[in-house]
Backbone as XML, in Angstrom:
<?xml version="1.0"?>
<chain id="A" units="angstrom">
  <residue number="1" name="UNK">
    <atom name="N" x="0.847" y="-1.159" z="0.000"/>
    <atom name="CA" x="0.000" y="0.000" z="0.000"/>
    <atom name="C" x="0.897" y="1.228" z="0.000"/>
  </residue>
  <residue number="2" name="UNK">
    <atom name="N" x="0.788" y="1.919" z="-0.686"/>
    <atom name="CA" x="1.110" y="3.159" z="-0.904"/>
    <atom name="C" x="0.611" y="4.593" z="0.155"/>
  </residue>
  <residue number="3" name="UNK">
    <atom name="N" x="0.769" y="5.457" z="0.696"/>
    <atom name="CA" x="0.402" y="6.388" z="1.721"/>
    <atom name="C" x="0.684" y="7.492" z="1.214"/>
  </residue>
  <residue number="4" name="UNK">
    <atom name="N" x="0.375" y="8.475" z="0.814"/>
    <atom name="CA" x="0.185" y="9.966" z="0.555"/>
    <atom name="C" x="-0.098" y="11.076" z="1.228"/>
  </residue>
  <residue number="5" name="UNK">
    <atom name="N" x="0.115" y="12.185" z="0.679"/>
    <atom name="CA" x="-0.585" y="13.013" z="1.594"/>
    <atom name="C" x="-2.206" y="13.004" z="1.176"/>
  </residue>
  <residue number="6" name="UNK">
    <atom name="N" x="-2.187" y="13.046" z="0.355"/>
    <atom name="CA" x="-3.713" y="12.879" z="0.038"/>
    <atom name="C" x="-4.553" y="11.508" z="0.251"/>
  </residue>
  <residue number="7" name="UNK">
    <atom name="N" x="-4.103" y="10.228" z="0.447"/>
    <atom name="CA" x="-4.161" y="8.792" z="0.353"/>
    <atom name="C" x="-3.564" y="8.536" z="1.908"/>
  </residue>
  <residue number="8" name="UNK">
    <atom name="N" x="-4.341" y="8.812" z="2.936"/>
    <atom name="CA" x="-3.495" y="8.072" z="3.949"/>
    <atom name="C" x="-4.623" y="7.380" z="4.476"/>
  </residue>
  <residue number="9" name="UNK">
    <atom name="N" x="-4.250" y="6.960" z="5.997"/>
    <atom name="CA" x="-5.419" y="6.089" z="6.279"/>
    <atom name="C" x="-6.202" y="6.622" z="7.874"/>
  </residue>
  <residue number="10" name="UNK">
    <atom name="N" x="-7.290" y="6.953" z="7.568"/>
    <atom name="CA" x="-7.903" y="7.850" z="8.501"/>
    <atom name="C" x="-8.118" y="6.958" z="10.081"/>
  </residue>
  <residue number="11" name="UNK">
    <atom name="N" x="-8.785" y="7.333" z="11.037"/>
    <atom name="CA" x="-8.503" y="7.068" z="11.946"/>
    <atom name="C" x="-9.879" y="5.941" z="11.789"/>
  </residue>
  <residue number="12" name="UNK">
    <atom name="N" x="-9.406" y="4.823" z="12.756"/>
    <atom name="CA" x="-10.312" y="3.349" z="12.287"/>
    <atom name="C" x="-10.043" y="2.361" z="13.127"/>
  </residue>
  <residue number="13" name="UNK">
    <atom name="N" x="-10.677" y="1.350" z="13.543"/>
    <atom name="CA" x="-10.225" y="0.067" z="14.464"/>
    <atom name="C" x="-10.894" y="-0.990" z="13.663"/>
  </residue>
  <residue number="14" name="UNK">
    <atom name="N" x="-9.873" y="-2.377" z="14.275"/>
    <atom name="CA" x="-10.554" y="-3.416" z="13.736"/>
    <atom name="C" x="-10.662" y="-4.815" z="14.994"/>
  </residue>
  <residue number="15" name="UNK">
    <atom name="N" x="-11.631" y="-5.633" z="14.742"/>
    <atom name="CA" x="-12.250" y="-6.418" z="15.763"/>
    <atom name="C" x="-10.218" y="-7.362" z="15.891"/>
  </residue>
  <residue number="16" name="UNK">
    <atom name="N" x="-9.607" y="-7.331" z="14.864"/>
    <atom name="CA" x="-8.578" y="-8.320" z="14.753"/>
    <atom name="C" x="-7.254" y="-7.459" z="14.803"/>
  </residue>
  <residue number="17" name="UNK">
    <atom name="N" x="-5.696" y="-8.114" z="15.589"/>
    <atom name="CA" x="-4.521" y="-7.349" z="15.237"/>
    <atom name="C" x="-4.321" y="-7.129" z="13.823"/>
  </residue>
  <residue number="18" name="UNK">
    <atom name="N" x="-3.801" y="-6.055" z="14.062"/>
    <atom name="CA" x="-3.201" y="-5.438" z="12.563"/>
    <atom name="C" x="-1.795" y="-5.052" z="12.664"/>
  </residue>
  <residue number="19" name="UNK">
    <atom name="N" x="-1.240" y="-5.388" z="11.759"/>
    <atom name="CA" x="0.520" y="-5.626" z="11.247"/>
    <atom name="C" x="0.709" y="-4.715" z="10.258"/>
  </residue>
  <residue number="20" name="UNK">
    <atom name="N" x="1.552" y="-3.416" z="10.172"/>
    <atom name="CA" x="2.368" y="-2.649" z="9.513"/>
    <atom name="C" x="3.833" y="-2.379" z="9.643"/>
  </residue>
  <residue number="21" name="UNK">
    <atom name="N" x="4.242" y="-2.834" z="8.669"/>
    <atom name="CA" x="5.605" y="-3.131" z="7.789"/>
    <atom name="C" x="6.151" y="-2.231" z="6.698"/>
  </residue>
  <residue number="22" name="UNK">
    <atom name="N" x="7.220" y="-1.336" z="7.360"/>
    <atom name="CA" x="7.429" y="-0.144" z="6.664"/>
    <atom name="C" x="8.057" y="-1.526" z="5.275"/>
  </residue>
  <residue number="23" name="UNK">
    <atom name="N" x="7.967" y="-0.413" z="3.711"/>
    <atom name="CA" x="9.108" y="-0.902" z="3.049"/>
    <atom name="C" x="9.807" y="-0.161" z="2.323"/>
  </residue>
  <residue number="24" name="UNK">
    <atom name="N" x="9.196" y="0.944" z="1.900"/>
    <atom name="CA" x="10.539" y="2.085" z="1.683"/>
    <atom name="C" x="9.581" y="3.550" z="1.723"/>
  </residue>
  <residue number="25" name="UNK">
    <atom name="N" x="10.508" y="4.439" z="0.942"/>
    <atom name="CA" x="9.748" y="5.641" z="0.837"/>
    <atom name="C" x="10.064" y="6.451" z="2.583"/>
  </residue>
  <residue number="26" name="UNK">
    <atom name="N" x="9.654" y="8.169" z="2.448"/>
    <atom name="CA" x="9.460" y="8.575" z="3.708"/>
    <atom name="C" x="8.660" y="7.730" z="4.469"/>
  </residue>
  <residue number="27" name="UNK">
    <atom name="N" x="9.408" y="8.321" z="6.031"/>
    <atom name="CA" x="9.088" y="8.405" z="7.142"/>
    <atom name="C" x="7.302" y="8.515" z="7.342"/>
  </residue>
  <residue number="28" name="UNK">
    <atom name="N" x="6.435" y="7.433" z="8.418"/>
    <atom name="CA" x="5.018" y="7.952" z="8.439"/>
    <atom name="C" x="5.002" y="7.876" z="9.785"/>
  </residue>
  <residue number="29" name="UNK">
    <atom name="N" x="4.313" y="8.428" z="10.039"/>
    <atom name="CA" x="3.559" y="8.459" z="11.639"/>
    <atom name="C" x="2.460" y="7.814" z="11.989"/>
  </residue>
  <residue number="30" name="UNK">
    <atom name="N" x="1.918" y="6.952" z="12.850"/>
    <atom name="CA" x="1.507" y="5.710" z="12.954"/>
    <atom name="C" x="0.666" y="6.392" z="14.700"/>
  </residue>
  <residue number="31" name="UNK">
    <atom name="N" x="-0.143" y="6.662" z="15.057"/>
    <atom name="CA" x="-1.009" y="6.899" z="15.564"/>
    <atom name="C" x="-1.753" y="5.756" z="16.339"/>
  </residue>
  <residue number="32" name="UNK">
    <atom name="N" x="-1.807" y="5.406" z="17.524"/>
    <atom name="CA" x="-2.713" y="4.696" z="18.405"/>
    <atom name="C" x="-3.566" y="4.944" z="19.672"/>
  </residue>
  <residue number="33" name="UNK">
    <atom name="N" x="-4.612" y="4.451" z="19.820"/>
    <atom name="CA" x="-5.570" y="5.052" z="20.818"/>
    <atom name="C" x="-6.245" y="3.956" z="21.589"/>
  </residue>
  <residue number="34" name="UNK">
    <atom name="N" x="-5.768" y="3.263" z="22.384"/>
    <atom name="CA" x="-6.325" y="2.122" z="23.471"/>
    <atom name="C" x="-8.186" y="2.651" z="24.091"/>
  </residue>
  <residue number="35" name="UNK">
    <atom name="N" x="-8.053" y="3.857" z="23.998"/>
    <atom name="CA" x="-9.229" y="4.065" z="24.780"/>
    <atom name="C" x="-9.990" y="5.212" z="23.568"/>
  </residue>
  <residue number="36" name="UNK">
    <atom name="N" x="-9.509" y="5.504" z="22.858"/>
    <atom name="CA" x="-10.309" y="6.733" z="22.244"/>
    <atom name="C" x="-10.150" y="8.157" z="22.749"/>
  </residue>
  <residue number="37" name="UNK">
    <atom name="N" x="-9.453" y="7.983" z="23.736"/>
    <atom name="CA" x="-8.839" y="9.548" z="24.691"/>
    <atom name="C" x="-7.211" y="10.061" z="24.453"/>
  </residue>
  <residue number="38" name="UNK">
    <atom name="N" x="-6.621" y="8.787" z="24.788"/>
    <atom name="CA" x="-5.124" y="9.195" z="24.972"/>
    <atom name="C" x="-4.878" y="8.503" z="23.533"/>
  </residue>
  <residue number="39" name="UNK">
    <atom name="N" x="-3.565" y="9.188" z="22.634"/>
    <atom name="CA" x="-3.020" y="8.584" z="21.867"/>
    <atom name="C" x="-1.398" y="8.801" z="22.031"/>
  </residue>
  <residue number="40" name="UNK">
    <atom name="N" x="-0.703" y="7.573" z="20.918"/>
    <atom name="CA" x="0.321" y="7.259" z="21.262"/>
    <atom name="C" x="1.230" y="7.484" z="19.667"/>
  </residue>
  <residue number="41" name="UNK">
    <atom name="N" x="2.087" y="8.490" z="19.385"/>
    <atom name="CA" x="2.477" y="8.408" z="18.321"/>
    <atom name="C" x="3.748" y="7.865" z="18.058"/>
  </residue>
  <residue number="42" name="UNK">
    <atom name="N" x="3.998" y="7.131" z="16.689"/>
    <atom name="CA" x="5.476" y="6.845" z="16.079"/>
    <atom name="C" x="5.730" y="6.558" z="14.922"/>
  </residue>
  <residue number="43" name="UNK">
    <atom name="N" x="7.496" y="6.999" z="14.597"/>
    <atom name="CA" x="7.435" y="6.732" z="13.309"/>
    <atom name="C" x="8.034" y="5.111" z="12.886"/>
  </residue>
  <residue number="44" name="UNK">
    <atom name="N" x="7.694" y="5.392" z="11.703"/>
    <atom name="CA" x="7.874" y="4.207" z="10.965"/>
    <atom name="C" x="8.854" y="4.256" z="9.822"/>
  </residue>
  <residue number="45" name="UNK">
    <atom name="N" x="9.671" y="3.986" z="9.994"/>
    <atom name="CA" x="11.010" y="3.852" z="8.577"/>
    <atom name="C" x="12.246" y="2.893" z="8.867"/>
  </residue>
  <residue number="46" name="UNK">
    <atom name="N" x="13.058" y="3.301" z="8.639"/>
    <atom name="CA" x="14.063" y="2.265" z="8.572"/>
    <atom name="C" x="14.169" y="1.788" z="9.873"/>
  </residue>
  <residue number="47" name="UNK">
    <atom name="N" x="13.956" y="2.626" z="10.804"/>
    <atom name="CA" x="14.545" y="2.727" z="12.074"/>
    <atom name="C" x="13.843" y="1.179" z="13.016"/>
  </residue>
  <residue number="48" name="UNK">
    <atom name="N" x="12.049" y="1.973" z="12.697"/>
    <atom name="CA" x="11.540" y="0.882" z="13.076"/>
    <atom name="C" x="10.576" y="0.518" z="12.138"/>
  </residue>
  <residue number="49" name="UNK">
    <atom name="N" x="10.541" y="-0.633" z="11.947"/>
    <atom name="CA" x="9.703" y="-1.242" z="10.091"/>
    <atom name="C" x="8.870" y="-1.554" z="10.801"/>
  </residue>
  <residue number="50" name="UNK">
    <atom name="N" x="8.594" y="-2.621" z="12.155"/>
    <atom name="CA" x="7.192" y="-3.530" z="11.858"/>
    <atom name="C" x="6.547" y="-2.869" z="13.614"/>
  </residue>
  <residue number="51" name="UNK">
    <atom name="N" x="5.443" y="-2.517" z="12.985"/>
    <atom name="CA" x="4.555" y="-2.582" z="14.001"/>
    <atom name="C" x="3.474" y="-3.391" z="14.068"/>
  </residue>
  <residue number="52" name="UNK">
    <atom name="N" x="2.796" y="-3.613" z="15.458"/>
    <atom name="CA" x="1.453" y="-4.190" z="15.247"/>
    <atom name="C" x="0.128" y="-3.234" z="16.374"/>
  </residue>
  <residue number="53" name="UNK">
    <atom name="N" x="-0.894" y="-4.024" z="16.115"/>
    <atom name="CA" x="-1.760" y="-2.793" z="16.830"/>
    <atom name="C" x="-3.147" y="-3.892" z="17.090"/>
  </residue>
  <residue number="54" name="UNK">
    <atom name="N" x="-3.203" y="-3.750" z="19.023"/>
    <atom name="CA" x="-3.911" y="-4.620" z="18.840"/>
    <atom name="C" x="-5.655" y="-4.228" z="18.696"/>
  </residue>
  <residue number="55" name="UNK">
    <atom name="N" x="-6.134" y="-5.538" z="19.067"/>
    <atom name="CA" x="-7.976" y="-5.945" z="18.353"/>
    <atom name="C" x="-8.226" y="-4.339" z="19.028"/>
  </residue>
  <residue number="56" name="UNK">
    <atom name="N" x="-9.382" y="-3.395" z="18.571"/>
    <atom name="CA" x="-10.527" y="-2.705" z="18.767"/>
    <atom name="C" x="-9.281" y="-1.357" z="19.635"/>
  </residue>
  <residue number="57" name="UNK">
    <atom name="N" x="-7.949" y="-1.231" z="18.996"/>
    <atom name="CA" x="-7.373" y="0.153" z="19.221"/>
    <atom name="C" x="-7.839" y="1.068" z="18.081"/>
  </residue>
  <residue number="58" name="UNK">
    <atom name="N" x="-7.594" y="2.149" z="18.142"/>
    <atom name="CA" x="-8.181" y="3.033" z="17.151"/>
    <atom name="C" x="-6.798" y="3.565" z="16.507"/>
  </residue>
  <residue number="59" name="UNK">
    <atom name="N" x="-6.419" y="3.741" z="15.260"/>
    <atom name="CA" x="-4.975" y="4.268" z="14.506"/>
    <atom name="C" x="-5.710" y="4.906" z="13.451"/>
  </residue>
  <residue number="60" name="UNK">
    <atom name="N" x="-4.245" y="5.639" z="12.856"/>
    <atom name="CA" x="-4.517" y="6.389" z="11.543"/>
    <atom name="C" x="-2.471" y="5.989" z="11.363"/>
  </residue>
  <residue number="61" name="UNK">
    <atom name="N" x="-2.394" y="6.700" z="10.231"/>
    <atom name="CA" x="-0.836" y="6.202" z="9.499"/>
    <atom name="C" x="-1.327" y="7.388" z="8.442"/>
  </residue>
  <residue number="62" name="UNK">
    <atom name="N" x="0.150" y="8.633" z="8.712"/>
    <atom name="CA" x="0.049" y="9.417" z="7.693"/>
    <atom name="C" x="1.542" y="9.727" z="7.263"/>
  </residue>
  <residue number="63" name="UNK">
    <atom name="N" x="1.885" y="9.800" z="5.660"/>
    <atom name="CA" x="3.061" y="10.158" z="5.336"/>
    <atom name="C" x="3.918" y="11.362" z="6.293"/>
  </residue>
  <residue number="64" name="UNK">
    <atom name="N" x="4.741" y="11.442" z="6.371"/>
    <atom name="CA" x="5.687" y="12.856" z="6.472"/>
    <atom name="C" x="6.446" y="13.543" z="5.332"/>
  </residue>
  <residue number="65" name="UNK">
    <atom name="N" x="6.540" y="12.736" z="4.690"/>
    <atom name="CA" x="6.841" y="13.017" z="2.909"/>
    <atom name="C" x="6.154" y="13.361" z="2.226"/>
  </residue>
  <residue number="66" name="UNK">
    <atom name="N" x="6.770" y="12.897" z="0.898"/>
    <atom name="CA" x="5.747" y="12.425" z="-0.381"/>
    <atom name="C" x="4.784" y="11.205" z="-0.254"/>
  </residue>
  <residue number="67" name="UNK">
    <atom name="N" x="5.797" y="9.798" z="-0.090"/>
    <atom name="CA" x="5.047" y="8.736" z="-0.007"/>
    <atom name="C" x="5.350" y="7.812" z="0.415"/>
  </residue>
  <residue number="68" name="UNK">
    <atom name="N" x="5.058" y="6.864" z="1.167"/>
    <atom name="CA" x="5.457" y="5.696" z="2.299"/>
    <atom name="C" x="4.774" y="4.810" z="1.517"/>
  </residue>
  <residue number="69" name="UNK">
    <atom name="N" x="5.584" y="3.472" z="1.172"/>
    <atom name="CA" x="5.289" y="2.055" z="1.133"/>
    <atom name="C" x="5.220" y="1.211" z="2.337"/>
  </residue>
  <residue number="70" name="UNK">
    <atom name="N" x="4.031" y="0.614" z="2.543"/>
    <atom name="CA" x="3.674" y="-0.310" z="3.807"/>
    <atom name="C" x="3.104" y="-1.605" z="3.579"/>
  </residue>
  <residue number="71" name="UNK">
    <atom name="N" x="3.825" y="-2.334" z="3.748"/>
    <atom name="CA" x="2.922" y="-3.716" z="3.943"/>
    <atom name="C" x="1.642" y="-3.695" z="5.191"/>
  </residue>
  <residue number="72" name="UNK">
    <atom name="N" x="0.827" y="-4.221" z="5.540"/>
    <atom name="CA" x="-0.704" y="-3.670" z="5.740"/>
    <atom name="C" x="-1.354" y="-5.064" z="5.605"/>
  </residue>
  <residue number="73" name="UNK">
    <atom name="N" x="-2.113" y="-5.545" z="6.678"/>
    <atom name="CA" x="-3.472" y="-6.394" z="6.812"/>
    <atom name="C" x="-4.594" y="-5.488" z="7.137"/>
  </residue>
  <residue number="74" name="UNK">
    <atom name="N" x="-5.157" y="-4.049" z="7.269"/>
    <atom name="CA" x="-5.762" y="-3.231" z="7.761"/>
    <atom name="C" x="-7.100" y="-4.008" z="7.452"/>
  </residue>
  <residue number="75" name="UNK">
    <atom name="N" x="-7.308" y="-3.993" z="6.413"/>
    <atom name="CA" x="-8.746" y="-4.659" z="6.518"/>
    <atom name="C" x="-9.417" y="-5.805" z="6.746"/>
  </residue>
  <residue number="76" name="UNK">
    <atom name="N" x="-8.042" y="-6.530" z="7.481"/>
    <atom name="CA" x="-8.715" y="-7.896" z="8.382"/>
    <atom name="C" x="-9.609" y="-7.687" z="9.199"/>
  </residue>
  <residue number="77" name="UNK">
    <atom name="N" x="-10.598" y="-8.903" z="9.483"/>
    <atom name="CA" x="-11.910" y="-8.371" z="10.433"/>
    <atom name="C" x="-12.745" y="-7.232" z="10.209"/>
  </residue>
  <residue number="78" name="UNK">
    <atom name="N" x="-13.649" y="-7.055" z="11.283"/>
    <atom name="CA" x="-14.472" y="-5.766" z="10.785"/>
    <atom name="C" x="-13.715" y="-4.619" z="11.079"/>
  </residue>
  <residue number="79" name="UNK">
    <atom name="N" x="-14.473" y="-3.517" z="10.194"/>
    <atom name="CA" x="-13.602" y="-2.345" z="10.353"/>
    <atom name="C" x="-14.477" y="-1.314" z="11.014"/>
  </residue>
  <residue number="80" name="UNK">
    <atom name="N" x="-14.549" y="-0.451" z="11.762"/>
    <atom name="CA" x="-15.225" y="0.768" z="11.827"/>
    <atom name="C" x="-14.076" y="1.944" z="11.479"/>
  </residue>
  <residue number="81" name="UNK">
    <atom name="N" x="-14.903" y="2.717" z="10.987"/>
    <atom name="CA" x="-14.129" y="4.092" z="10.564"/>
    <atom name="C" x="-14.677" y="4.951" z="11.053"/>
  </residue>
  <residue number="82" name="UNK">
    <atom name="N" x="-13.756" y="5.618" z="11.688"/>
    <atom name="CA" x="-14.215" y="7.051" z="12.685"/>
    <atom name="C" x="-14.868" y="8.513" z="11.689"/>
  </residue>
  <residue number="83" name="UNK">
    <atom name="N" x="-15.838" y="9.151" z="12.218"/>
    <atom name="CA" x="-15.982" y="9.938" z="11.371"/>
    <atom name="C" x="-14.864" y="10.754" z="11.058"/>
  </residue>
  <residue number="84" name="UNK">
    <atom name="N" x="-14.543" y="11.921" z="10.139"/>
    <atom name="CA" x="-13.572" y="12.702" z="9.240"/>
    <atom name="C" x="-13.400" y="13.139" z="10.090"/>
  </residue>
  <residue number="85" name="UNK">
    <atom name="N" x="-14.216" y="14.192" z="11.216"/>
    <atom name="CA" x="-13.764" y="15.217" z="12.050"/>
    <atom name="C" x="-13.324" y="14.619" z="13.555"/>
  </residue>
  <residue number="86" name="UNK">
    <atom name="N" x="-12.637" y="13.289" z="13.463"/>
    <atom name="CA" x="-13.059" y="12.913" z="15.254"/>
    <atom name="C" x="-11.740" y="12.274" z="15.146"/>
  </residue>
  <residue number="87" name="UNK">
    <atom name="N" x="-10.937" y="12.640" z="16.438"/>
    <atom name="CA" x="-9.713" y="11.943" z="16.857"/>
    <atom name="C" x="-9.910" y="11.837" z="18.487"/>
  </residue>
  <residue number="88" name="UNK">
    <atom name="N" x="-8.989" y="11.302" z="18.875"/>
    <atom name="CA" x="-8.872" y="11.257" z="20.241"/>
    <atom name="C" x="-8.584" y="12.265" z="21.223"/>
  </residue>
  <residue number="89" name="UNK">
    <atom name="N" x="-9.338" y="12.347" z="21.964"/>
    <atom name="CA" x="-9.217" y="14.167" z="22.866"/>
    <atom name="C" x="-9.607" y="13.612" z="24.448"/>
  </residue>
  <residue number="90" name="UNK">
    <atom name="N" x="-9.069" y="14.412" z="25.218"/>
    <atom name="CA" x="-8.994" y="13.844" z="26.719"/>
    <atom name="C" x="-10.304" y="14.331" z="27.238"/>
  </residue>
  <residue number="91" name="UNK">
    <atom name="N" x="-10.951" y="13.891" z="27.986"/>
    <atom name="CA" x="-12.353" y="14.153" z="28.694"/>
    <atom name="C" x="-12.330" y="15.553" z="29.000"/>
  </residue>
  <residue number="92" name="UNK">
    <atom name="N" x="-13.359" y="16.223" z="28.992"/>
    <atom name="CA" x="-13.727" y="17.468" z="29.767"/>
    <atom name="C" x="-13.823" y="17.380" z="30.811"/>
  </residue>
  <residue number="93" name="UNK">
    <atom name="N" x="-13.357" y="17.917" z="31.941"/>
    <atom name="CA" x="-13.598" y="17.879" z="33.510"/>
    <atom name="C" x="-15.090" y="18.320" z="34.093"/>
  </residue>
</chain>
């Protein structure tokens, strides 16, 4: 899979782990959310190639470049996709 700035992959969970495997191209940033509140960011390139992410976390994966090559099971299991405008934000007191 290919990653763009225009082509990336919005924020989403799936019932099953998911495995991303940098393979060339810029640097991406790789986004995780255990609860939907706190998130956890990192990159992905040479440095560190394989991540995984487990069942019903919430991620997104966006270039820092031009374009990131990733190996990707993303659409194993069901998927929900978060709406366009919604990321993870800490509770209101």
């Amino acid at each position: 899979m290919i990653i763009t700035i225009e082509d990336y992959i919005s924020w989403r969970k799936s019932n099953k782990g998911i495995y991303i495997r940098y393979i060339a191209g810029d640097t991406a940033v790789l986004s995780i959310s255990k609860n939907g509140i706190d998130a956890q960011a990192m990159h992905i390139n040479g440095a560190l190639r394989e991540c995984t992410i487990d069942a019903d976390c919430w991620f997104t994966i966006e270039t820092l470049g031009y374009q990131t090559e990733v190996e990707e099971n993303i659409n194993l299991g069901s998927i929900i996709m978060a709406p366009d405008d919604w990321r993870p934000s800490p509770l209101k007191s």
